[in-house]
C-alpha positions as CSV (number, residue, x, y, z in Angstrom):
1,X,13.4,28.0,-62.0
2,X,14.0,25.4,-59.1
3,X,11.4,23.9,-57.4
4,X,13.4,23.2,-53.9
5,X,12.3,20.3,-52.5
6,X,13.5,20.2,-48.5
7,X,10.1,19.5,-47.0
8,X,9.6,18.9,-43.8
9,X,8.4,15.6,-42.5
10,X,5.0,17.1,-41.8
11,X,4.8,18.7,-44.8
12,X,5.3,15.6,-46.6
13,X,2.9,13.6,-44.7
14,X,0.4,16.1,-45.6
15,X,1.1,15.9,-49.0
16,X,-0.1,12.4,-49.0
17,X,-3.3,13.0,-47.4
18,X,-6.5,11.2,-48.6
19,X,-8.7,13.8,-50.9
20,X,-10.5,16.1,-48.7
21,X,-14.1,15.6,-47.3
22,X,-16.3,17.2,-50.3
23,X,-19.3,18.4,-48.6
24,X,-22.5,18.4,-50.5
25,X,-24.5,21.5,-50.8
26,X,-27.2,20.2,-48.1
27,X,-24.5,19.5,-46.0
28,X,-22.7,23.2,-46.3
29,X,-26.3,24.5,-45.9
30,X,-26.6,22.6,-42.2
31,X,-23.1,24.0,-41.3
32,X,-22.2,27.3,-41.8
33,X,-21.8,28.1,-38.3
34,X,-18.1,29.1,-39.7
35,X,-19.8,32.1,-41.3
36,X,-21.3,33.8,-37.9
37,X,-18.5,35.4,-36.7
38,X,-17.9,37.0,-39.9
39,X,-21.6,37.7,-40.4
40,X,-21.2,39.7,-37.7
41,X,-17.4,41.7,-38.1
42,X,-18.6,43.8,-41.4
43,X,-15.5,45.8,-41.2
44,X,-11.8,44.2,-42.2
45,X,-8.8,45.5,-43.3
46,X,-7.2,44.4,-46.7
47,X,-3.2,44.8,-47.9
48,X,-1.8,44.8,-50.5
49,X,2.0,44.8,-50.2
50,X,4.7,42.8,-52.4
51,X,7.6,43.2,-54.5
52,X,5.7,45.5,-56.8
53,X,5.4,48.2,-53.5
54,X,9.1,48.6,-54.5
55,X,8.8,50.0,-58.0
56,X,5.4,52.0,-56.5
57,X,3.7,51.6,-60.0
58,X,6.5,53.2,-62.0
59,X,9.3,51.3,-64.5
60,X,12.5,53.1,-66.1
61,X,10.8,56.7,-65.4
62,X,6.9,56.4,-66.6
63,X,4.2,55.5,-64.8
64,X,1.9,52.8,-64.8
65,X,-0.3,52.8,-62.1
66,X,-4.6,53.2,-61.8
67,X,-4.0,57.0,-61.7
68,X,-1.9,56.7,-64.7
69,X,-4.5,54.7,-66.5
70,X,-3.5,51.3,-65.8
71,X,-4.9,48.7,-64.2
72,X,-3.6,49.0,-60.6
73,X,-0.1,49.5,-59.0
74,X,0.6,45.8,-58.5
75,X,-0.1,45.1,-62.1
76,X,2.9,46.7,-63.1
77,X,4.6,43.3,-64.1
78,X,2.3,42.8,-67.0
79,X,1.1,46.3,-67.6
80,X,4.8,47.3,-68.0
81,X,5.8,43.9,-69.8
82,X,8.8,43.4,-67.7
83,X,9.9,39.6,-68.0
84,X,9.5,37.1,-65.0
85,X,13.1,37.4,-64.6
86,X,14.0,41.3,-64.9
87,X,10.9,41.6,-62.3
88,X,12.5,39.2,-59.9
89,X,16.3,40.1,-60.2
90,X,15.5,43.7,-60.5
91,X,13.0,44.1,-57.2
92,X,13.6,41.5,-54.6
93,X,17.0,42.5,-53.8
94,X,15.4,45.9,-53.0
95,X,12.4,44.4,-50.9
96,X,13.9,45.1,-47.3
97,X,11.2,46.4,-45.2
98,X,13.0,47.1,-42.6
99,X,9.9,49.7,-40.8
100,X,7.4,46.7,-41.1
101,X,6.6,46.6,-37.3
102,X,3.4,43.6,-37.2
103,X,2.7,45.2,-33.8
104,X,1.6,48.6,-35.4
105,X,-0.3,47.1,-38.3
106,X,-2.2,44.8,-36.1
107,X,-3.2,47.8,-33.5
108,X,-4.3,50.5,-36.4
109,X,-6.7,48.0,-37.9
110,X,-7.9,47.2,-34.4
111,X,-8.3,50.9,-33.4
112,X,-9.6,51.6,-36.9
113,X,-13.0,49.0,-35.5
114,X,-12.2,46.1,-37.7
115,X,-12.3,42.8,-37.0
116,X,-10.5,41.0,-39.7
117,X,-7.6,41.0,-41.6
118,X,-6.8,40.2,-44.8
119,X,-3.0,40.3,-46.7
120,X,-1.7,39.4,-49.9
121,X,0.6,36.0,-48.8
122,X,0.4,35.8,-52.9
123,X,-0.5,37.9,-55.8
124,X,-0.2,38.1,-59.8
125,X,3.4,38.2,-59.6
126,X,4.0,35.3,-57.5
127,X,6.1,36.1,-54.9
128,X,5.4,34.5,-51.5
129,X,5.2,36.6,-48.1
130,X,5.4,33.8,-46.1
131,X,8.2,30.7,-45.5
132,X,7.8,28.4,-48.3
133,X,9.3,24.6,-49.8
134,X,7.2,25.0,-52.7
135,X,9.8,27.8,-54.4
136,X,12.5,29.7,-54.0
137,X,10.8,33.0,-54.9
138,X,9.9,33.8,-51.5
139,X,10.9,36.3,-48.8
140,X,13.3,33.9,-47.2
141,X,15.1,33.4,-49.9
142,X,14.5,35.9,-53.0
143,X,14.5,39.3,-50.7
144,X,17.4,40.4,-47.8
145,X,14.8,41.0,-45.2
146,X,14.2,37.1,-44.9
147,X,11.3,37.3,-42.2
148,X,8.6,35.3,-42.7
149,X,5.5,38.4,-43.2
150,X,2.4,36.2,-42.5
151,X,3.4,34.6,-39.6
152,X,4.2,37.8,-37.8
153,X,1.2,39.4,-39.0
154,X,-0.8,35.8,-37.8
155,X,0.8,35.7,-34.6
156,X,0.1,39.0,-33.8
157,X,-3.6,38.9,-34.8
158,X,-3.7,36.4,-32.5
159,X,-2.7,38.5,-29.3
160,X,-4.8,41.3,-30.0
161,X,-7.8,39.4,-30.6
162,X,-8.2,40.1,-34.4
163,X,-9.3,37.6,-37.1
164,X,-6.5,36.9,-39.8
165,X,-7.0,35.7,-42.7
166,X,-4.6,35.2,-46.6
167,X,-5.0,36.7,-50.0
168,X,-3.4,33.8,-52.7
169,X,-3.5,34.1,-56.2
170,X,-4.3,30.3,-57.2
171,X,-5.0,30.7,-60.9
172,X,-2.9,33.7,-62.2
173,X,1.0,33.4,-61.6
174,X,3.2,35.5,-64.0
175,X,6.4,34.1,-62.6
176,X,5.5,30.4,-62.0
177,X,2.6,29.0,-64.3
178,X,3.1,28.6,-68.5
179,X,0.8,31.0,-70.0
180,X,-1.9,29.4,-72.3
181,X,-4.7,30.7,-74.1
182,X,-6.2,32.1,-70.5
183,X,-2.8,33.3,-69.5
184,X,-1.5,35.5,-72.3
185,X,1.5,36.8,-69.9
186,X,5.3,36.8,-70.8
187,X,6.5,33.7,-71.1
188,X,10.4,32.7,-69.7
189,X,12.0,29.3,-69.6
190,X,11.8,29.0,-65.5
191,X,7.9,28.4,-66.0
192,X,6.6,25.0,-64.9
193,X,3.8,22.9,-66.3
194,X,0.0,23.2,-64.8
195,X,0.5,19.7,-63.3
196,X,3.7,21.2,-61.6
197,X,2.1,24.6,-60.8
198,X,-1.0,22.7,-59.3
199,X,1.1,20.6,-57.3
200,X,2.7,24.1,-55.9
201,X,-0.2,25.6,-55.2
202,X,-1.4,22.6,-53.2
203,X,2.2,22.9,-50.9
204,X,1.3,26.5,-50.8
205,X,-2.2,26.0,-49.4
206,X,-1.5,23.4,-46.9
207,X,1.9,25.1,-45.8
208,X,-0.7,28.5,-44.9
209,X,-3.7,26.3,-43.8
210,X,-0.9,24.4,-41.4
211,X,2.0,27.0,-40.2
212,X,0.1,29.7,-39.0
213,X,-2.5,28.9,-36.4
214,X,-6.5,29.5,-37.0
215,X,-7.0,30.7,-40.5
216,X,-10.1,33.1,-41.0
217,X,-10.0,33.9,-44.6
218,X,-8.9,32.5,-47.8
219,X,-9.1,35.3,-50.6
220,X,-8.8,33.3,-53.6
221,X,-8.4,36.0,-56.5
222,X,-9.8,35.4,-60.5
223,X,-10.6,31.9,-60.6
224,X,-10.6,29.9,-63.9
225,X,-13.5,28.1,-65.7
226,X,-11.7,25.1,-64.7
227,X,-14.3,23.9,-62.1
228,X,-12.3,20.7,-61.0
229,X,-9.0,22.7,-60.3
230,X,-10.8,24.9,-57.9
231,X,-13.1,22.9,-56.4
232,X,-9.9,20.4,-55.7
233,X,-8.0,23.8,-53.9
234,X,-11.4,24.5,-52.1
235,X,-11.7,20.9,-51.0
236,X,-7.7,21.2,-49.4
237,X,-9.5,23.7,-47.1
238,X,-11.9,22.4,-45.8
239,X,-10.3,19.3,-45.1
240,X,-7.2,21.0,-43.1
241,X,-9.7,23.7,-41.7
242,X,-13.2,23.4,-41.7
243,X,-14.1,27.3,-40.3
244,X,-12.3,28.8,-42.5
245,X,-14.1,31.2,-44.7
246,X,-13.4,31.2,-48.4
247,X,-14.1,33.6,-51.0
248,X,-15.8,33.3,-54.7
249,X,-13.0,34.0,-56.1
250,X,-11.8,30.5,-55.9
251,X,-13.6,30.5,-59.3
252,X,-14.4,32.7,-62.2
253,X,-17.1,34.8,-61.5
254,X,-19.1,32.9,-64.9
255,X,-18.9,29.7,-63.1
256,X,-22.3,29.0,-61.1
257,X,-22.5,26.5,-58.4
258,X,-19.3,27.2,-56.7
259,X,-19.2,24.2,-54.1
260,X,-16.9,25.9,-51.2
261,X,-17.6,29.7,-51.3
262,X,-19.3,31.0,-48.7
263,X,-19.5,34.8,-49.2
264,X,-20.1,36.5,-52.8
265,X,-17.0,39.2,-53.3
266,X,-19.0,41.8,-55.8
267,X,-16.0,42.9,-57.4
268,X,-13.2,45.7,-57.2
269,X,-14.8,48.8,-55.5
270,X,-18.2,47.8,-56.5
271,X,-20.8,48.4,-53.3
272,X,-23.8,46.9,-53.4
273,X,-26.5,49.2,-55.3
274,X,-29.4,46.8,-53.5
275,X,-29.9,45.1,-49.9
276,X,-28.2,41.6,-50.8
277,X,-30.1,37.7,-49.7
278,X,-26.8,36.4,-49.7
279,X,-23.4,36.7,-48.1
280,X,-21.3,39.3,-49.9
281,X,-18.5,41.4,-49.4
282,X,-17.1,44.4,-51.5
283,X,-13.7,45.2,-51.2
284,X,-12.7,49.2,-51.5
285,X,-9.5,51.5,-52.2
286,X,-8.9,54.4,-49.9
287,X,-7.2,55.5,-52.9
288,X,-7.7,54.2,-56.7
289,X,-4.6,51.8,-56.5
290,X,-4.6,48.7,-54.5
291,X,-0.7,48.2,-54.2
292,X,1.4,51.6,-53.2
293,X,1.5,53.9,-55.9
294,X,4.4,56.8,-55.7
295,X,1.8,59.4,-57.6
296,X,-1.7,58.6,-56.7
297,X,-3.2,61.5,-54.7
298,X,-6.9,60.2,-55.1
299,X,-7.8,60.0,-52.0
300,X,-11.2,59.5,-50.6
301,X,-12.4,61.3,-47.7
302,X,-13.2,59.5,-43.8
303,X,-16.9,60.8,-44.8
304,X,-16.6,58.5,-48.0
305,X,-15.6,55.3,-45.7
306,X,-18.0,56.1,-43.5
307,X,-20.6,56.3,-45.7
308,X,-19.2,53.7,-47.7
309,X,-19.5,51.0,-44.3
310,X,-22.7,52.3,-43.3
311,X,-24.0,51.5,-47.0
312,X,-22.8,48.5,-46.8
313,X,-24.0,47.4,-43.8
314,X,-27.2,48.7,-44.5
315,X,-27.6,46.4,-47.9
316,X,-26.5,43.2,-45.5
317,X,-23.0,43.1,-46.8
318,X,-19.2,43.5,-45.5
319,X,-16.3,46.3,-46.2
320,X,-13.2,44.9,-46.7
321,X,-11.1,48.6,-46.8
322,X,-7.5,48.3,-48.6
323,X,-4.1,49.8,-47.4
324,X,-1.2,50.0,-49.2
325,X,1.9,50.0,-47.3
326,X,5.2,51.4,-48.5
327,X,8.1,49.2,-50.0
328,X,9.6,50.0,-46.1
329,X,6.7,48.6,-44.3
330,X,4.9,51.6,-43.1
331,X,1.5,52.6,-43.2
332,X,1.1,56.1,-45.2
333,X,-0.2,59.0,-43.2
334,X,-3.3,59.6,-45.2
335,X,-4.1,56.1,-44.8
336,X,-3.9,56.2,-40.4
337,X,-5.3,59.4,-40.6
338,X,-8.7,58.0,-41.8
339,X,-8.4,54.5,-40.3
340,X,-7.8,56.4,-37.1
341,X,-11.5,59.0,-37.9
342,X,-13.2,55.8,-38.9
343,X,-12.5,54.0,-36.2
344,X,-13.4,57.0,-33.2
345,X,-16.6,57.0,-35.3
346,X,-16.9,53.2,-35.0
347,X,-16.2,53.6,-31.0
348,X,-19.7,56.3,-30.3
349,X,-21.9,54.3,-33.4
350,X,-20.2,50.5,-33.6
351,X,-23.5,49.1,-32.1
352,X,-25.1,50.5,-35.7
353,X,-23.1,48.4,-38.2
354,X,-21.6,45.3,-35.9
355,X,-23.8,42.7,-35.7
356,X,-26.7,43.9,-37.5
357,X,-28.9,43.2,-39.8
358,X,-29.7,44.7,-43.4
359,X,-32.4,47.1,-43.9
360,X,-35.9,45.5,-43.2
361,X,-36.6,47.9,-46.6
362,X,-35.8,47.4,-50.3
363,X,-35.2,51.2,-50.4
364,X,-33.4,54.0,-48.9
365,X,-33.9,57.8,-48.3
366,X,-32.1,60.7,-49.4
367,X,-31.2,61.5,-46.1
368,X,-29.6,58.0,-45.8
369,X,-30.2,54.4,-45.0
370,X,-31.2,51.8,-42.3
371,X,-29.7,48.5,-40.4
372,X,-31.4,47.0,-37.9
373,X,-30.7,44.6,-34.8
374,X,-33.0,42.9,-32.4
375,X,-36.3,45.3,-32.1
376,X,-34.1,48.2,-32.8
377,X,-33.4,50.2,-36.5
378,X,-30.6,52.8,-36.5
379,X,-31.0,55.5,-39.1
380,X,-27.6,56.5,-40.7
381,X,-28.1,60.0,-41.4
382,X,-25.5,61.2,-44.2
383,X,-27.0,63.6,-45.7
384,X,-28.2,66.3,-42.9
385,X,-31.8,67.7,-42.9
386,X,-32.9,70.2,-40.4
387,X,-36.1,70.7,-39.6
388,X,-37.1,66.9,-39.7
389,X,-36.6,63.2,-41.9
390,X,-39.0,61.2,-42.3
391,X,-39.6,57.4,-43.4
392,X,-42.6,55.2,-45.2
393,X,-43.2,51.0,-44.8
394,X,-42.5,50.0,-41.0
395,X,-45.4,49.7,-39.4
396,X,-46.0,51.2,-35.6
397,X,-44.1,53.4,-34.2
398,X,-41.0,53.5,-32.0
399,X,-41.5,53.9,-28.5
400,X,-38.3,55.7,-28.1
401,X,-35.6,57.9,-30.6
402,X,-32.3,59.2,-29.6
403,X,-28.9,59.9,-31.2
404,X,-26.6,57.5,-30.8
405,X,-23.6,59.8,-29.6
406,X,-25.9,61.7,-27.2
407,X,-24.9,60.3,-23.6
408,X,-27.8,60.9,-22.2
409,X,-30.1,59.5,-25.0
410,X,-32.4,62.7,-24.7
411,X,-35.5,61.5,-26.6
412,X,-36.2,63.0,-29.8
413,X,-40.1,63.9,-30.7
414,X,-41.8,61.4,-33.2
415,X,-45.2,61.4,-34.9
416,X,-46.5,58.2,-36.9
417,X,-49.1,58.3,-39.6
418,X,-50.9,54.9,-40.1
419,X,-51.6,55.9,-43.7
420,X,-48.6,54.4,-45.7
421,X,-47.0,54.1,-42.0
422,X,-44.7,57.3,-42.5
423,X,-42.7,57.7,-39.0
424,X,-41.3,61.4,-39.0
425,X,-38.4,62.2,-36.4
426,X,-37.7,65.8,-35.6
427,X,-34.6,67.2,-36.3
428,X,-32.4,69.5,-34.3
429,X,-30.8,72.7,-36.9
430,X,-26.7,71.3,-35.8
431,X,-25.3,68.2,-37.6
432,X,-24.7,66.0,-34.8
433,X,-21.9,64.4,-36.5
434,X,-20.8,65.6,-40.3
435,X,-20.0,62.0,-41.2
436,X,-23.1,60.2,-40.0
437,X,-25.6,60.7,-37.4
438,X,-26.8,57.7,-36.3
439,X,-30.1,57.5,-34.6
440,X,-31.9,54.6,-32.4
441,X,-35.5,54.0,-32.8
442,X,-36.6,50.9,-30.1
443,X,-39.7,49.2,-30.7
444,X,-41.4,47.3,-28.1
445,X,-42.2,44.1,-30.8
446,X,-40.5,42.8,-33.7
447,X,-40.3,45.3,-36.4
448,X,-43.1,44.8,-38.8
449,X,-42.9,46.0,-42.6
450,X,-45.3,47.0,-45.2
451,X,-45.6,44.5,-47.9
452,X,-46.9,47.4,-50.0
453,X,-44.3,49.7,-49.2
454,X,-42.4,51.6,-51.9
455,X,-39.3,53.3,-52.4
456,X,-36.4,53.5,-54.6
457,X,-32.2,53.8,-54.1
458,X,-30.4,57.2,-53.3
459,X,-27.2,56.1,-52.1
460,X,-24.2,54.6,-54.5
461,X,-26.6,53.1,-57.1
462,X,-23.7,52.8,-59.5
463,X,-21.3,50.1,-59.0
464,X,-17.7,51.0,-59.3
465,X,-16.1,54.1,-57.4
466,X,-12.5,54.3,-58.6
């Protein structure tokens, strides 16, 4: 493999930069101003979209994908054990996307109610999305469609006011980096040394960090032990864009300390089974494959994202929900049509999850869960009880309840029992909304807790949800 080497005379002057600023932990802890906007957002979209969309988890007639008992649909490379080479020659001539349209991705994540996005510019395999010097497996120059993905999708981010931010495999490349005792992948003679590799990935990461306006997010993806390596790729960063937000995944999820992560992913379709003290994420399938998958039929309901956000939001951490787009660039219809329900659920109960704050308890209900804001709490009811719910450890009680898609916020009736401070709301017999009813309890002071209060954890206590 050829390393082409036509830089551009700003890309070689950043090449030569001075090592990046390394920011000491007291220093990260006065600045993290970069973090409030996405403190705030909870909701982003994730793709997953690349040469392995093409083959849709499948290879000479059997299936490999999640559904299939694999790992996931863009793992087909290894799972399969097709070399580097077969891969390459076999599915970037056939990458032609022809439907991709960065207008209509940008607007069905915006009208879904999210408020970041995040895309694969470089996964496993290592084929780049985006316009690159560093090598000539790229879309430019390894597919026919030769448009440059990321800066369409940045660009139009941009207009429509949504965050945008880049997945990159830095540690795992099937195609590019020699495998050693860490990377026990099919080896071909186009590999290239760490040193080289390194030296790619640092092109790569100023080429994205430089090209393609304000970057939000860098989704680093199974980080090494190699502490120095990583914390060299988070310093590039920070150095060529301070606000950016970058993800634990820069390093293995064994290594503790990790200088320049802000936010704590938790791991492939793991939700949080507590309320979380630190920044985290959790990143979800609609589906159980990440990349497109010709045969995966798993689909999980708009009342399972909903739930799943609301969970989320209520244990103080963000939803980063995954599409897979077809090999021709198109959303698939199961996918819009629950973007599309999340998001008209988002537009009557947004003010419940955006912004907020976790629960003010260590414990939920089995009608649902809590997140607060301000001197308000909003009660996500998911599981619908008629009669009347009822909830123990704040102390006082609200001086007004109302459901948040009622219009005319027509006051619910509320009793309060000092005596483990239970607050009981009366309940109407109709769902007000199948997905989650959302209710608004104002307090006139600062909500107050319980120190004794107890309680324990209905909702998703397990971790993984394939």
């Amino acid at each position: 493999m050829k390393i082409r080497n036509k830089a551009l005379i700003g890309l070689l002057a950043l090449l030569t930069l001075s090592p990046a600023v390394v920011f000491s932990e007291t220093e990260k802890e006065k600045d993290d101003s970069r973090m409030e906007w996405w403190r705030d957002a909870r909701y982003g979209m994730f793709i997953h979209w690349g040469l392995y969309s093409v083959a849709g988890g499948e290879w000479k007639g059997k299936d490999y994908g999640k559904e299939a008992g694999g790992p996931s649909a863009e793992w087909l490379m290894t799972t399969a054990g097709i070399t580097p080479q077969e891969y390459r020659d076999t599915l970037a001539p056939q990458f032609n996307p022809t439907e991709f349209d960065a207008v209509k991705w940008v607007s069905v994540a915006k009208d879904a109610g999210m408020k970041y996005m995040v895309i694969t510019a470089k996964h496993h395999d290592g084929f780049c999305l985006f316009d690159t010097d560093a090598t000539d497996y790229n879309i430019m120059d390894a597919s026919p469609f030769k448009r440059d993905i990321i800066k369409e999708l940045a660009d139009e981010c941009k207009k429509q006011g949504l965050r945008f931010g880049v997945y990159y495999s830095q540690y795992q490349d099937w195609y590019h980096r020699a495998p050693n005792e860490h990377r026990a992948v099919i080896d071909y003679e186009g590999m290239i040394s760490d040193e080289e590799y390194l030296k790619m990935v640092e092109t790569n990461l100023k080429e994205l960090l430089t090209n393609y306006g304000d970057m939000a997010v860098m989704w680093f993806d199974t980080g090494g032990m190699n502490v120095e390596e990583a914390d060299s790729q988070g310093a590039v960063v920070r150095e060529l864009q301070p606000k950016t937000v970058i993800c634990s995944r820069l390093y293995s999820n064994k290594v503790k300390g990790k200088k320049y992560a802000d936010f704590n992913s938790l791991g492939d379709r793991k939700l949080p089974t507590s309320r979380m003290n630190v920044d985290a994420e959790t990143c979800m399938t609609m589906r159980k494959n990440w990349g497109f998958d010709r045969d995966d039929d798993n689909w999980k309901t708009q009342k399972d994202i909903i739930e799943f956000l609301a969970v989320c939001a209520s244990r103080g951490v963000n939803l980063l929900l995954n599409v897979g787009p077809s090999p021709e660039g198109t959303f698939m219809p199961e996918e819009i049509e629950r973007l599309k329900a999340v998001g008209e659920w988002l537009r009557v109960n947004g003010d419940s999850i955006y912004g907020t704050q976790s629960s003010p308890l260590n414990y939920d209900f089995t009608w649902g869960g809590m997140t607060q804001k301000d001197q308000s709490l909003y009660l996500h009811v998911m599981k619908w009880q008629p009669g009347s719910i009822e909830f123990n450890g704040i102390v006082g009680k609200p001086s007004k309840a109302y459901f948040m898609a009622d219009s005319e916020r027509s006051e619910l009736s509320v009793s309060y029992t000092e005596v483990n401070h239970i607050t009981k709301i009366e309940m109407p017999a109709d769902v007000v909304d199948p997905n989650n009813s959302v209710i608004v309890l104002e307090y006139e002071k600062s909500i107050v807790t319980d120190p004794k209060a107890k309680g324990k954890y209905h909702w998703y206590n397990k971790r993984e949800h394939q």
